[in-house]
py3Dmol code that shows the C-alpha trace and the ligand (Angstrom):
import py3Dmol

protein = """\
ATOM      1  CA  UNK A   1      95.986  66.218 101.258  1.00  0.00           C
ATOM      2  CA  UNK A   2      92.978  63.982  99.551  1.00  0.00           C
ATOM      3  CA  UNK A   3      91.971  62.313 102.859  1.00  0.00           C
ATOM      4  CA  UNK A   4      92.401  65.586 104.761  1.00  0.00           C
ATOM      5  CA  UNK A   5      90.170  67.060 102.299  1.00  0.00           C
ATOM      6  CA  UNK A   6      87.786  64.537 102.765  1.00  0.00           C
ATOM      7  CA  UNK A   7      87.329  64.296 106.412  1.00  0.00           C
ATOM      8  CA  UNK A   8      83.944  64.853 108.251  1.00  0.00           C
ATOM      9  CA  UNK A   9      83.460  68.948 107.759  1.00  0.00           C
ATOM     10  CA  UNK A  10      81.827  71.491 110.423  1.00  0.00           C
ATOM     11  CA  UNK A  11      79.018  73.625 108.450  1.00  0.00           C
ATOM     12  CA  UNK A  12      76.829  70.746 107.230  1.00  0.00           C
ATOM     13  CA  UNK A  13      75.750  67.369 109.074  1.00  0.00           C
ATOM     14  CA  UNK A  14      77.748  65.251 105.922  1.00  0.00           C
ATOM     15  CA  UNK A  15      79.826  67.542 104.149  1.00  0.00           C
ATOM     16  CA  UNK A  16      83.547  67.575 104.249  1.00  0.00           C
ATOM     17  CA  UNK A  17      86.919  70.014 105.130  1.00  0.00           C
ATOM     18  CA  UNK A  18      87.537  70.245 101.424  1.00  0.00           C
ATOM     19  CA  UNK A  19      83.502  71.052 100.874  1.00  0.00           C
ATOM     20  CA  UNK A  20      83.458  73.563 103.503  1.00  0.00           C
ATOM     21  CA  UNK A  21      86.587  75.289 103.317  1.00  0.00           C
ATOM     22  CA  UNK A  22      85.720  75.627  99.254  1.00  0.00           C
ATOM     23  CA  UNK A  23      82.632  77.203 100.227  1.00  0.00           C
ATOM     24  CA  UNK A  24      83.451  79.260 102.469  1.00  0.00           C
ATOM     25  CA  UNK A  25      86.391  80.630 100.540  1.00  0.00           C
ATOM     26  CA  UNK A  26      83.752  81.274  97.558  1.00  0.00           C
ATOM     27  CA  UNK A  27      81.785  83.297 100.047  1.00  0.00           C
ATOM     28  CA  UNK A  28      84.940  85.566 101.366  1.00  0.00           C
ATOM     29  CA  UNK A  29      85.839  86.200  97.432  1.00  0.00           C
ATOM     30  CA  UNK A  30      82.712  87.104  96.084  1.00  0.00           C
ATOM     31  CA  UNK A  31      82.138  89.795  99.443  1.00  0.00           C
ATOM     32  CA  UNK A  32      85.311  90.998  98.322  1.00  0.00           C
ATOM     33  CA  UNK A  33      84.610  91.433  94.734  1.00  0.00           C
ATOM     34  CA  UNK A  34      81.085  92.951  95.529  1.00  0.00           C
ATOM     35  CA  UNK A  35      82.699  95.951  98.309  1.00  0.00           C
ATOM     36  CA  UNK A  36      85.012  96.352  95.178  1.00  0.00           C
ATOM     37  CA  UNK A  37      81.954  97.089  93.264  1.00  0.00           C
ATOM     38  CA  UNK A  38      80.867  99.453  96.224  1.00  0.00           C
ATOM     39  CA  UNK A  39      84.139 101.361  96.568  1.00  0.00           C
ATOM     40  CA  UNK A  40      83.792 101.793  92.242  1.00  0.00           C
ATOM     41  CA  UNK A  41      80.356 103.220  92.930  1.00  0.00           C
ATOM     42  CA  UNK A  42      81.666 105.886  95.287  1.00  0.00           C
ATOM     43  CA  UNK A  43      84.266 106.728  92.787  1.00  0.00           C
ATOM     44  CA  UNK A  44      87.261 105.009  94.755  1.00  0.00           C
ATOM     45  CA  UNK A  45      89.167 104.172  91.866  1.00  0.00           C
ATOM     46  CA  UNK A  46      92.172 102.867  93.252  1.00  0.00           C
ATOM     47  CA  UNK A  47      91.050 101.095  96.334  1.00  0.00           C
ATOM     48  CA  UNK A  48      88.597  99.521  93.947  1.00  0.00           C
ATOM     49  CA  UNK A  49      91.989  98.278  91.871  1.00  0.00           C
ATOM     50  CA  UNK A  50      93.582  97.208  94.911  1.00  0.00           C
ATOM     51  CA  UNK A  51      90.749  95.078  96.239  1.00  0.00           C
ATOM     52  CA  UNK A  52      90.413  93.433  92.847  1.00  0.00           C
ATOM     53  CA  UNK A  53      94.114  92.790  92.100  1.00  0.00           C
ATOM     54  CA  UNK A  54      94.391  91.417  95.723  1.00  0.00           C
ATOM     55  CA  UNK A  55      91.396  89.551  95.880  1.00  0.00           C
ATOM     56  CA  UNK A  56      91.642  87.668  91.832  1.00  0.00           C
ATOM     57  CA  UNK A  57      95.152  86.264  92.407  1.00  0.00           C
ATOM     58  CA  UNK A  58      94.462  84.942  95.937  1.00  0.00           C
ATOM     59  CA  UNK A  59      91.006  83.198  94.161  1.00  0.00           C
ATOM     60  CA  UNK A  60      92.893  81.763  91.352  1.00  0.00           C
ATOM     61  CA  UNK A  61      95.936  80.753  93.814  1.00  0.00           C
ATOM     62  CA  UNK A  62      93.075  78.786  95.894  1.00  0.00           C
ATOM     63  CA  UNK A  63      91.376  77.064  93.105  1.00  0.00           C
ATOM     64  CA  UNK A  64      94.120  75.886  91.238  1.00  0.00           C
ATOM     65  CA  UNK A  65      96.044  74.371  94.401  1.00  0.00           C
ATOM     66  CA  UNK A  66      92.195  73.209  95.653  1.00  0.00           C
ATOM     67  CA  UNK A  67      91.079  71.464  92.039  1.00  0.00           C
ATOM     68  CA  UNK A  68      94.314  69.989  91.634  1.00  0.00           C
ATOM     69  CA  UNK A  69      93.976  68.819  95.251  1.00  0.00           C
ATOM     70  CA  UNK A  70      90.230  67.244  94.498  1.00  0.00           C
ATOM     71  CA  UNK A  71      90.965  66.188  90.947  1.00  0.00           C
ATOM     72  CA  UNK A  72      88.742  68.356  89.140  1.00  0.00           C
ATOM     73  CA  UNK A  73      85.979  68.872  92.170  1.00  0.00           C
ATOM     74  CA  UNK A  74      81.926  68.256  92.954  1.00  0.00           C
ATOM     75  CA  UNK A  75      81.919  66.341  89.822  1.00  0.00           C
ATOM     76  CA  UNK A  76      84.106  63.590  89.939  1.00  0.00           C
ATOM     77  CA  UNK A  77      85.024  63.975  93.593  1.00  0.00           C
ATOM     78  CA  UNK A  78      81.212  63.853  94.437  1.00  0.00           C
ATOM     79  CA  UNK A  79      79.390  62.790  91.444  1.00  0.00           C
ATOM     80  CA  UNK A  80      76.093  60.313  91.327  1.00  0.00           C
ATOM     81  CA  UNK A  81      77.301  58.683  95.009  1.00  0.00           C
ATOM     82  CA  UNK A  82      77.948  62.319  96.288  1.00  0.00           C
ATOM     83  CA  UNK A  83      74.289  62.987  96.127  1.00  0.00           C
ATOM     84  CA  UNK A  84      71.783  60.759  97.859  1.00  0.00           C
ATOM     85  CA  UNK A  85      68.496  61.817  96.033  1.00  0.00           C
ATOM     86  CA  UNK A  86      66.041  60.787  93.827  1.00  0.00           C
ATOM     87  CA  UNK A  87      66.930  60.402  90.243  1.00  0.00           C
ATOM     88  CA  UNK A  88      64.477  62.858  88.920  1.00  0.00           C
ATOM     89  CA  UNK A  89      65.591  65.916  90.810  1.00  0.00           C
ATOM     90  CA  UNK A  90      68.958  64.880  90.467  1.00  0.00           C
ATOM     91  CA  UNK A  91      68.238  64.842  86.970  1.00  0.00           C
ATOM     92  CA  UNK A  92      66.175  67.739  86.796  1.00  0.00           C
ATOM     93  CA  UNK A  93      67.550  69.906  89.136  1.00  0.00           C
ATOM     94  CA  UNK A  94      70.861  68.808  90.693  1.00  0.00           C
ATOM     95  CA  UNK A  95      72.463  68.706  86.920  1.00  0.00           C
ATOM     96  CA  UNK A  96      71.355  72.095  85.739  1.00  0.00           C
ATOM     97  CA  UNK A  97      72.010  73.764  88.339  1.00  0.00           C
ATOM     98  CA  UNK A  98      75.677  72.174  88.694  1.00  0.00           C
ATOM     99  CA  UNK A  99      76.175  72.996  84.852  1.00  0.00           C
ATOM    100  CA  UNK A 100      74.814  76.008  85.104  1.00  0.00           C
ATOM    101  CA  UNK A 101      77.399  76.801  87.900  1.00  0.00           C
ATOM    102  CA  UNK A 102      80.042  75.569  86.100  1.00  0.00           C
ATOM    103  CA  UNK A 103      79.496  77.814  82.192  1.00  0.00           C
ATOM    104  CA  UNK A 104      79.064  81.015  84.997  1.00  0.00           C
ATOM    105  CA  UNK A 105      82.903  79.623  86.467  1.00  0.00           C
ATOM    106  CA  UNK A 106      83.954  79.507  83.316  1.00  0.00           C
ATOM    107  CA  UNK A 107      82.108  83.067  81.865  1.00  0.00           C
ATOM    108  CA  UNK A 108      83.317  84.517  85.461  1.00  0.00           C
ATOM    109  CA  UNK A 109      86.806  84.107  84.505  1.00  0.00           C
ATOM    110  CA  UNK A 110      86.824  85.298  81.253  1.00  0.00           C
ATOM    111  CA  UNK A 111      85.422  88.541  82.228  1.00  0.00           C
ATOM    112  CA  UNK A 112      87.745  89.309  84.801  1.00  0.00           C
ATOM    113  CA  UNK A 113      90.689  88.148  82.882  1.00  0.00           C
ATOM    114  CA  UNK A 114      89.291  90.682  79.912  1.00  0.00           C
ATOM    115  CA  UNK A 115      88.329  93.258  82.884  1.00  0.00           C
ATOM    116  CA  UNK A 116      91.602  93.291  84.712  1.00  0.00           C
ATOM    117  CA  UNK A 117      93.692  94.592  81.561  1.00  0.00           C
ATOM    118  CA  UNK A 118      90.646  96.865  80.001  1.00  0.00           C
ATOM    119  CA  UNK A 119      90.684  98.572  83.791  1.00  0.00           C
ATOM    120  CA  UNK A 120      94.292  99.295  83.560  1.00  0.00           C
ATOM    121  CA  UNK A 121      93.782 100.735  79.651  1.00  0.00           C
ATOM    122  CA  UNK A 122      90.474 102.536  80.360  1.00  0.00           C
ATOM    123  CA  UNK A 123      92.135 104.122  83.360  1.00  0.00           C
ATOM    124  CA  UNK A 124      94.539 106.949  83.993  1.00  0.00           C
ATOM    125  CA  UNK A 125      96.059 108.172  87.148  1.00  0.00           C
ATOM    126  CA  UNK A 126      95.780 111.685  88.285  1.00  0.00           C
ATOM    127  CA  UNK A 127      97.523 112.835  91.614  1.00  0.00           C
ATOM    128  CA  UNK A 128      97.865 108.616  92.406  1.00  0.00           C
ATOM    129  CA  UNK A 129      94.108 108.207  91.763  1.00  0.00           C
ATOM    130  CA  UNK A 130      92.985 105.957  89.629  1.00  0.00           C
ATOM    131  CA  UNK A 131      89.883 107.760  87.362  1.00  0.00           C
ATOM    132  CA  UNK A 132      88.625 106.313  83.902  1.00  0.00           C
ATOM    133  CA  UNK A 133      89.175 107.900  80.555  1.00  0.00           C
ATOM    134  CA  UNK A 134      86.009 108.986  78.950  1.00  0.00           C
ATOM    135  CA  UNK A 135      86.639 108.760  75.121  1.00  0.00           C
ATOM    136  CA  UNK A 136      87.102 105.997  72.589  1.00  0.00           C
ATOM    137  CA  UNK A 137      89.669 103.267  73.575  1.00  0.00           C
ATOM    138  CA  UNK A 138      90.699 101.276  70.585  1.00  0.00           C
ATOM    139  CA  UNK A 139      93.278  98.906  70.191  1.00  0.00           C
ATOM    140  CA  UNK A 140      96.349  99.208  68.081  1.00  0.00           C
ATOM    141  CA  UNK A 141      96.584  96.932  64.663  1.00  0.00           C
ATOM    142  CA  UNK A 142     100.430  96.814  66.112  1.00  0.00           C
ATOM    143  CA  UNK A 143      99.220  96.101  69.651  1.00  0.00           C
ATOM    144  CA  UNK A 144      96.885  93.449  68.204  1.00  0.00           C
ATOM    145  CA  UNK A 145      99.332  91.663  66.727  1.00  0.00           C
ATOM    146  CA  UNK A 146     101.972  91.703  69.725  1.00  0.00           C
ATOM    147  CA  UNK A 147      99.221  89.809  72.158  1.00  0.00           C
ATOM    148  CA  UNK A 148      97.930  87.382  69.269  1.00  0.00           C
ATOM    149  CA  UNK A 149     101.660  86.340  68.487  1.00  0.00           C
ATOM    150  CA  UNK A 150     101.884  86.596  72.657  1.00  0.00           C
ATOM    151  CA  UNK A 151      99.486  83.716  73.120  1.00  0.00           C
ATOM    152  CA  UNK A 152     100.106  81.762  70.399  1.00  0.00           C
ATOM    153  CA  UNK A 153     103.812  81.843  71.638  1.00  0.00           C
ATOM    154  CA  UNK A 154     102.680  80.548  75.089  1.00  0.00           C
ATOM    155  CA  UNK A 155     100.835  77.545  73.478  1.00  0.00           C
ATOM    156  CA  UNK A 156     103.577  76.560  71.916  1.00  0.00           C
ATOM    157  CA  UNK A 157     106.154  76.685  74.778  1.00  0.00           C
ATOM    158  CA  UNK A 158     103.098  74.907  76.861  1.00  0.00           C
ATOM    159  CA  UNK A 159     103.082  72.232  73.907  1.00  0.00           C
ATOM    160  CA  UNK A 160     106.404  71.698  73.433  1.00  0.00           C
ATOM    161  CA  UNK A 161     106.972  70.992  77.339  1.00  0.00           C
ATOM    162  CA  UNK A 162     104.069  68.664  77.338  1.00  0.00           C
ATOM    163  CA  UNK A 163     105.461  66.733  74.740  1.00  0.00           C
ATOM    164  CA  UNK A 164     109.199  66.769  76.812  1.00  0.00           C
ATOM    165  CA  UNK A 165     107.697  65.775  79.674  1.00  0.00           C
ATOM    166  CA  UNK A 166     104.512  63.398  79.600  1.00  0.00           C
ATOM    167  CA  UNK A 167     104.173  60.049  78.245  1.00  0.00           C
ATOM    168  CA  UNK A 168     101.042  60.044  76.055  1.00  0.00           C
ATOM    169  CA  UNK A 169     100.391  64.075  76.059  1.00  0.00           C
ATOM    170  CA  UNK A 170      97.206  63.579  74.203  1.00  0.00           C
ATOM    171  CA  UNK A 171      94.581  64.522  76.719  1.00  0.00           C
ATOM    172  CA  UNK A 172      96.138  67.648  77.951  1.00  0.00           C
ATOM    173  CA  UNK A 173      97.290  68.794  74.387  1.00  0.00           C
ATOM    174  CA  UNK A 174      93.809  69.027  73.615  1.00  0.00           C
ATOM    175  CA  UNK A 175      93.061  71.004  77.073  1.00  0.00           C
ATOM    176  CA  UNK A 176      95.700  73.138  76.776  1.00  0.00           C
ATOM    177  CA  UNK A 177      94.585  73.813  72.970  1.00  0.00           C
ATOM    178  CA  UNK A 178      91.224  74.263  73.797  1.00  0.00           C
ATOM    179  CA  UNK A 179      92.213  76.870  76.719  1.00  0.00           C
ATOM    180  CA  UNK A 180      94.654  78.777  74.552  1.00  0.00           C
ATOM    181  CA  UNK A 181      91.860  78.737  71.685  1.00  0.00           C
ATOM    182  CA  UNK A 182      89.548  80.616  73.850  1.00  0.00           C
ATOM    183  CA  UNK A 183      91.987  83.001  75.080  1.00  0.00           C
ATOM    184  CA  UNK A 184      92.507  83.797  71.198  1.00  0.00           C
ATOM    185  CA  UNK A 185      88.687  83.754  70.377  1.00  0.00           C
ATOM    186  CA  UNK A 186      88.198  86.537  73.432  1.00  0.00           C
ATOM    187  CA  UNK A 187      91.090  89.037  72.844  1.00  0.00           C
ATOM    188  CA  UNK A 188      89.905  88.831  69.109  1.00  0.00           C
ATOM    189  CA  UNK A 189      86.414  89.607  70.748  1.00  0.00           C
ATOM    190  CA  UNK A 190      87.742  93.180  71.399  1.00  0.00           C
ATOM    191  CA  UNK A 191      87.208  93.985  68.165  1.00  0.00           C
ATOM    192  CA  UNK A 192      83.879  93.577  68.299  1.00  0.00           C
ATOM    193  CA  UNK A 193      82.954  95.160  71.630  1.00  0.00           C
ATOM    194  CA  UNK A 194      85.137  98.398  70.394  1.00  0.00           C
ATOM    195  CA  UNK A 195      82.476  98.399  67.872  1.00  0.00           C
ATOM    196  CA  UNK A 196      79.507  97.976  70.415  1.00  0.00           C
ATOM    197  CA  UNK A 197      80.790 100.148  73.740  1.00  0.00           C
ATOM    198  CA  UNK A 198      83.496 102.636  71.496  1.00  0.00           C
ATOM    199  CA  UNK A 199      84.062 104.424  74.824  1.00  0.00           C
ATOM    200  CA  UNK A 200      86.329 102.900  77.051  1.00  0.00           C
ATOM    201  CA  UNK A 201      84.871 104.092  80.485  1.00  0.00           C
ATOM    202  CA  UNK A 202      81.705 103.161  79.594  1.00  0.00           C
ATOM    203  CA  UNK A 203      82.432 100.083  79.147  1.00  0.00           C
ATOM    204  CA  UNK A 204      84.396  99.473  81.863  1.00  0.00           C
ATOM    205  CA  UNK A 205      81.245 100.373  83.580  1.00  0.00           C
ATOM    206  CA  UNK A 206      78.910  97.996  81.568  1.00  0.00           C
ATOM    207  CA  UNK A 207      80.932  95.005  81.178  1.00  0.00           C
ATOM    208  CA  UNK A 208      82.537  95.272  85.227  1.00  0.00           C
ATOM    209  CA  UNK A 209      78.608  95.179  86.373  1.00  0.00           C
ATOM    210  CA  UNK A 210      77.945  92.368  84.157  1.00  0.00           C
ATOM    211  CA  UNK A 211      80.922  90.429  85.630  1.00  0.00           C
ATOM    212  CA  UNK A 212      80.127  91.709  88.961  1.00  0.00           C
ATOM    213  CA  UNK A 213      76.626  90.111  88.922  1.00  0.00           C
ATOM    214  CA  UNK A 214      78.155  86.447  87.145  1.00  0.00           C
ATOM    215  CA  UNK A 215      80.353  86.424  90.696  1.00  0.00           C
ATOM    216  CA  UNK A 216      77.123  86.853  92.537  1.00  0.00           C
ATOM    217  CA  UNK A 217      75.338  84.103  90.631  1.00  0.00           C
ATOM    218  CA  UNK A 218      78.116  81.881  91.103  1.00  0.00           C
ATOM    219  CA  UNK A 219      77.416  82.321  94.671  1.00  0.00           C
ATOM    220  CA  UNK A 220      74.020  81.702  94.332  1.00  0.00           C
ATOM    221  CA  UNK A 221      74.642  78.719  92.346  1.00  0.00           C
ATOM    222  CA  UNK A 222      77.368  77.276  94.621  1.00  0.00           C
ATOM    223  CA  UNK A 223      75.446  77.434  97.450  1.00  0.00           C
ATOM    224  CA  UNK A 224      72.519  75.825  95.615  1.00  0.00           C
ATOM    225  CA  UNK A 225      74.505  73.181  95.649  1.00  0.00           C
ATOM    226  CA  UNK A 226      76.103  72.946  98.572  1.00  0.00           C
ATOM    227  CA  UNK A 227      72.734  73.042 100.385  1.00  0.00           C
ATOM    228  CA  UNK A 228      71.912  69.707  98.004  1.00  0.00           C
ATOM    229  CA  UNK A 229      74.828  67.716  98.323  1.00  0.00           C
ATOM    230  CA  UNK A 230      75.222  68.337 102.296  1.00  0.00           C
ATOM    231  CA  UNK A 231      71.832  69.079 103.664  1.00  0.00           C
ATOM    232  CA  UNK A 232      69.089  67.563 102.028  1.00  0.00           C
ATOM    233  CA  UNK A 233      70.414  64.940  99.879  1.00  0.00           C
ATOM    234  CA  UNK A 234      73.676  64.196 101.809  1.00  0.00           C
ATOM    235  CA  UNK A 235      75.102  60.633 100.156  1.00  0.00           C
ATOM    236  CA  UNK A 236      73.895  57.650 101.895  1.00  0.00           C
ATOM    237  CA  UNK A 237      76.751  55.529 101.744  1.00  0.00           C
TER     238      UNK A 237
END
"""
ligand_1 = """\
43
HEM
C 87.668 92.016 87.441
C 88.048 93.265 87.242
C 87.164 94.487 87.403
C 85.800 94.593 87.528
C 84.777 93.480 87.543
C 85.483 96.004 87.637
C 84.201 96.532 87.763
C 83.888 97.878 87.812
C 82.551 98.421 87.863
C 81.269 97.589 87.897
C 82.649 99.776 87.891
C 81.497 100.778 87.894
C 80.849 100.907 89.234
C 79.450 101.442 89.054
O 79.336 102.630 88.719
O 78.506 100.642 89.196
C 84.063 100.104 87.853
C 84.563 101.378 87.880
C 85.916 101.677 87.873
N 86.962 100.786 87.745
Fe 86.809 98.779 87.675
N 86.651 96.728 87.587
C 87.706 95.836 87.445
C 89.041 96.136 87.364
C 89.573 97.417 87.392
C 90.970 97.748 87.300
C 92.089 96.732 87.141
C 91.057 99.118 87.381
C 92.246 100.029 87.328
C 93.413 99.750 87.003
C 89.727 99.643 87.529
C 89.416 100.978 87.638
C 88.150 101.498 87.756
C 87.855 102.919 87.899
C 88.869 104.048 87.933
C 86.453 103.025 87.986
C 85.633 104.309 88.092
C 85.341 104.680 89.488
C 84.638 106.028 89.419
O 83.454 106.055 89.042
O 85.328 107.021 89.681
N 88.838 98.586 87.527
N 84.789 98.920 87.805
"""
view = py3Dmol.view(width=600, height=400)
view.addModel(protein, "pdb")
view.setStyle({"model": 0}, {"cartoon": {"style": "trace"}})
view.addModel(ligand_1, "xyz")
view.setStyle({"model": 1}, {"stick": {}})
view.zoomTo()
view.show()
């Protein structure tokens, strides 16, 4: 799968399969996510669902399988060798942009995780149509509970295989830890935006634009540095 990945590719003059087929896939998900925003704006509230649902599982499908195919991506697949320019805008330029790509992955996924279960709360369905709920949209002190227990639960099932199974678990503790940590820290988070955006539609509304235009800067980002890596610092080696 590695060397496949890492044959000559067919966009750029020194890119690679596993370079173009990434970006190109990055391209087809954030069109999707972006005629989901279009179908919200013309108050097609379940094709909107639909085209989310569909189009999140199929993204995180492909990046799993694709970053545990690369070993963790541009960074370490690619990293100083990948880019053949000078030091100063790889310094200057290359890095931030890269990092900056990677905190808007990272944002990006948080918000649709948190957006894919407020949709289904703020919503209800009248006559099979999907339509939010105007009104305040708290959650329960009992509900609260039930998904803080919930992901402490799946830490410790995800800890307790890791120590079954791996050698010297240390490394991957920690990530899992760290992972399940910010899971915590958002759904606690809730609290806070209740307080901000009380009314459940409207923030539906607020936050899903917000998330909407991470997904587009992600794009912008990624193709940043695409354009680097493969067209005008391709790696000289
Ligand atoms: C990543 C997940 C999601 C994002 C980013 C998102 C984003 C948005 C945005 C930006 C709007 C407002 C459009 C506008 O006026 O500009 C909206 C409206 C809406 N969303 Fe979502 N949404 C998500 C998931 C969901 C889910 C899971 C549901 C339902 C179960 C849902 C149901 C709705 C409904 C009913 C509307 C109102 C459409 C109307 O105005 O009639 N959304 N969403």
């Amino acid at each position: 799968m590695k060397t496949l990945l890492a044959e000559p590719g067919f966009l750029a003059p020194s890119g690679t399969i596993g370079a173009d087929v990434s970006y190109i896939l990055a391209v087809v998900f954030t069109v999707l996510f972006l005629i989901a925003w279009g179908m919200a704006k013309k108050a097609q509230g379940t094709r909107h669902h639909k085209l989310i649902l569909v189009s999140m599982v199929s993204m995180i499908v492909y990046f799993v399988g694709y970053y545990y195919a690369r070993s963790l991506g541009v960074l370490s697949f690619e990293g100083r060798e990948g880019f053949g320019g000078p030091d100063d805008v790889y310094e200057n330029v290359f890095i931030p942009v890269l990092t900056t790509h990677l905190i808007l992955v990272v944002l990006g996924l948080i918000f649709a995780f948190y957006m894919l279960s407020q949709g289904f709360r703020a919503s209800k369905r009248v006559d099979g149509e999907y339509l939010l709920k105007e009104g305040e949209l708290k959650i329960s002190p009992r509900k609260f509970k039930i998904v803080m227990l919930t992901i402490f639960g799946c830490w410790a099932i995800v800890q307790v295989l890791l120590l079954a199974t791996r050698g010297n678990p240390m490394g991957a503790s920690i990530a899992y830890a760290l992972i399940f940590a910010t899971v915590a820290l958002v759904a606690s988070l809730e609290k806070l935006i209740e307080k901000l955006l009380p009314d459940g539609a409207k923030r539906h509304r607020v936050l899903g634009r917000v998330t909407m235009v991470i997904f587009a800067m992600i794009l912008i980002t990624s193709t940043a540095t695409y354009i680097m890596l493969y067209f005008v610092y391709p790696s000289k080696s």
